[in-house]
N, C-alpha and C positions, 0 to 999 in steps of 0.2 A: 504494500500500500504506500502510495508517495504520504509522505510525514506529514500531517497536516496543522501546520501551528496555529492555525486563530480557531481551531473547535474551541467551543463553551469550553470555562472552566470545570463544568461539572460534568464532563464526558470522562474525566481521568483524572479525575484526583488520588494524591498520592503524599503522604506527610512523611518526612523523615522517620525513621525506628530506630533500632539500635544496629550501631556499625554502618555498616552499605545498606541494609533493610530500606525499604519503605513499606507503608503500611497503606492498602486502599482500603477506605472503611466498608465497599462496595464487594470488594473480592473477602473480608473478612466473615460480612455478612452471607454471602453464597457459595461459599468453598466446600464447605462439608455435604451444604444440598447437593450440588450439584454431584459431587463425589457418593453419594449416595446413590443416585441414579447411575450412575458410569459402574458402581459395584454389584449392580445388578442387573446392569443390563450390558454390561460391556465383556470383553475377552480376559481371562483372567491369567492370560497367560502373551506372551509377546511384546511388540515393540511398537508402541506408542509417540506420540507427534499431539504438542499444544503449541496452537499457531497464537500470535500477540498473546503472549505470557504474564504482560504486564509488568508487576509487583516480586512475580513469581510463588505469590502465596496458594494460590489455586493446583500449582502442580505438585506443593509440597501435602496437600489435603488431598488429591488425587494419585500419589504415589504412597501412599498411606495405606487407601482403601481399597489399591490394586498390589500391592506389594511384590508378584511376579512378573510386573509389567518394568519393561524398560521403558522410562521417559524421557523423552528429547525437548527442553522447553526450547521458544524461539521468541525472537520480539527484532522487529525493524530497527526499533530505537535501541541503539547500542549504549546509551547513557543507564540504561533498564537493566545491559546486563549483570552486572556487579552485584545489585540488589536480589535477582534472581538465583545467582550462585551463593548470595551469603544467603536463604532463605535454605537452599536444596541442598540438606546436609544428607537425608537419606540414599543411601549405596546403591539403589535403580533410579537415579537422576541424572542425567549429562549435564555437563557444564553447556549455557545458553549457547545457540548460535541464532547468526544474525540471520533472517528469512523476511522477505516483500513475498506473502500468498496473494497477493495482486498481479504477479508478474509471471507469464508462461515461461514454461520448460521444470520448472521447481518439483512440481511433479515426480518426474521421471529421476532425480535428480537426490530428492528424501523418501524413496520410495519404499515397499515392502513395509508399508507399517500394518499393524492388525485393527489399529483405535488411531480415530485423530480428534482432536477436540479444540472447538473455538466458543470462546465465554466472549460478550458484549463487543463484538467488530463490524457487525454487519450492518448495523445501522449509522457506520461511520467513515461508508466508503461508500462508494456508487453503485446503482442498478451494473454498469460494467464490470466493474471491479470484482463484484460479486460473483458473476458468472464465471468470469478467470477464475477467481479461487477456487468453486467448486466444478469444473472441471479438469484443474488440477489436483485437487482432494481424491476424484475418483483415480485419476491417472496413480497414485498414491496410494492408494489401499490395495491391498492383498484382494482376493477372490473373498467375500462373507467378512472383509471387515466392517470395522463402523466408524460414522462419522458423525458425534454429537455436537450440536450446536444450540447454546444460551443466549437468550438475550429479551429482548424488549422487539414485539413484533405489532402492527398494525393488523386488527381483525376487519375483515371484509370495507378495506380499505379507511380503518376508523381507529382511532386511537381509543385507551378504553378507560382513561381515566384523566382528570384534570391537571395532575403531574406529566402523567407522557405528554399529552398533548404540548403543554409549555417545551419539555425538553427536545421534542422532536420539532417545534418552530425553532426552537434555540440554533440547533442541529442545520434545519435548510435556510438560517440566514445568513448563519456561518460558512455554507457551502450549500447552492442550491440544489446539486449533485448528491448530495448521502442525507441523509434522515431515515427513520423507518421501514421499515419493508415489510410489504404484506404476506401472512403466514401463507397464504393460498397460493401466491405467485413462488415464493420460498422453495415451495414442495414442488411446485411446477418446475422452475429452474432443477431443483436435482435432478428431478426423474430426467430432465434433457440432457444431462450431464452424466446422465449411468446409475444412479444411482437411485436408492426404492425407500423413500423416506416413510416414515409410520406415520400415523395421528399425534401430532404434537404433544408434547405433554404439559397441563397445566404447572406452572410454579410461582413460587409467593412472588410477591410484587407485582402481580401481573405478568411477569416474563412464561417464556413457553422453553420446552427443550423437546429439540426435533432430535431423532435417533434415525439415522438415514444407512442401510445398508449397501456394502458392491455385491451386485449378484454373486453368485457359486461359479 
């Protein structure tokens, strides 16, 4: 994804912790949910891929509740990595590498994973953008892997609460290109890409988690 500096302040917030840490109160609040979902519906065994890492607090809750799983974090912003390596003390974490899932060929490139996973991106890059990723995603998964994806989605092109609504105008004045996406297009986009998404899953705050498999 090219870096986009003028998003709202409230897309990525991030406060110092201890040492290189940062802390987002956003990924602190949804790390174990969503880890909880990934541990029951995910591979419990193989080689795992989290694209914008962020914080790195997500992968250290999601290497937790997969503990056979090898995880590769990534994040654009290389300023992120340090925080992400002091975070990922547990022994199935790679040290961060740098990844744009906006940009073809990457695919072929991080491939053979079993599980890829992206928390709060999609709403903050473009209807293009998007498509690239997840046809790179699939180029990227194994035969029966998966590929979860969190976030904040527009239902039947409607935002569903008086918070999203503010943060998703926040979002297309800051870039008229990226804001929300709607769940039904979302699912539409994978299946075009190869891939066979399920019924969304409800989650707190209103966000949804889509579980999208590569065919056999």
């Amino acid at each position: 994804m090219p870096f986009r500096n003028q998003l709202p302040a409230a897309a990525s917030i991030a406060e110092p912790d201890t040492g290189a840490r940062l802390n987002s109160p956003s990924a602190q609040r949804n790390a174990a949910l969503i880890a909880e979902v990934l541990a029951v519906h995910g591979p419990h065994e193989g080689r795992a891929l989290e694209i914008a890492s962020g914080t790195g607090q997500h992968v250290v809750a999601f290497a937790a509740a997969l503990p056979h799983i090898t995880w590769q974090p990534s994040e654009i912003d290389a300023a992120r990595h340090a925080s992400i390596d002091a975070w990922a003390e547990a022994p199935n974490i790679r040290r961060a590498i740098t990844l744009d899932a906006t940009t073809p060929g990457w695919g072929a490139r991080h491939g053979r994973r079993d599980l890829i996973v992206l928390v709060n991106l999609l709403h903050l890059i473009s209807e293009s953008e998007a498509h690239i990723l997840l046809h790179e995603v699939s180029e990227a998964l194994v035969p029966g892997g998966l590929f979860a994806v969190y976030g904040p989605f527009l239902r039947d092109g409607r935002t569903v609460s008086e918070a999203d609504a503010s943060f998703d105008a926040s979002l297309r004045a800051s870039d008229p290109e990226i804001g929300y996406k709607d769940a039904k297009d979302v699912a539409s986009w994978m299946r075009a890409a190869g891939l066979r998404p399920q019924p969304p899953l409800p989650m707190p705050a209103n966000n949804l988690m889509f579980l999208a498999h590569h065919p056999l």
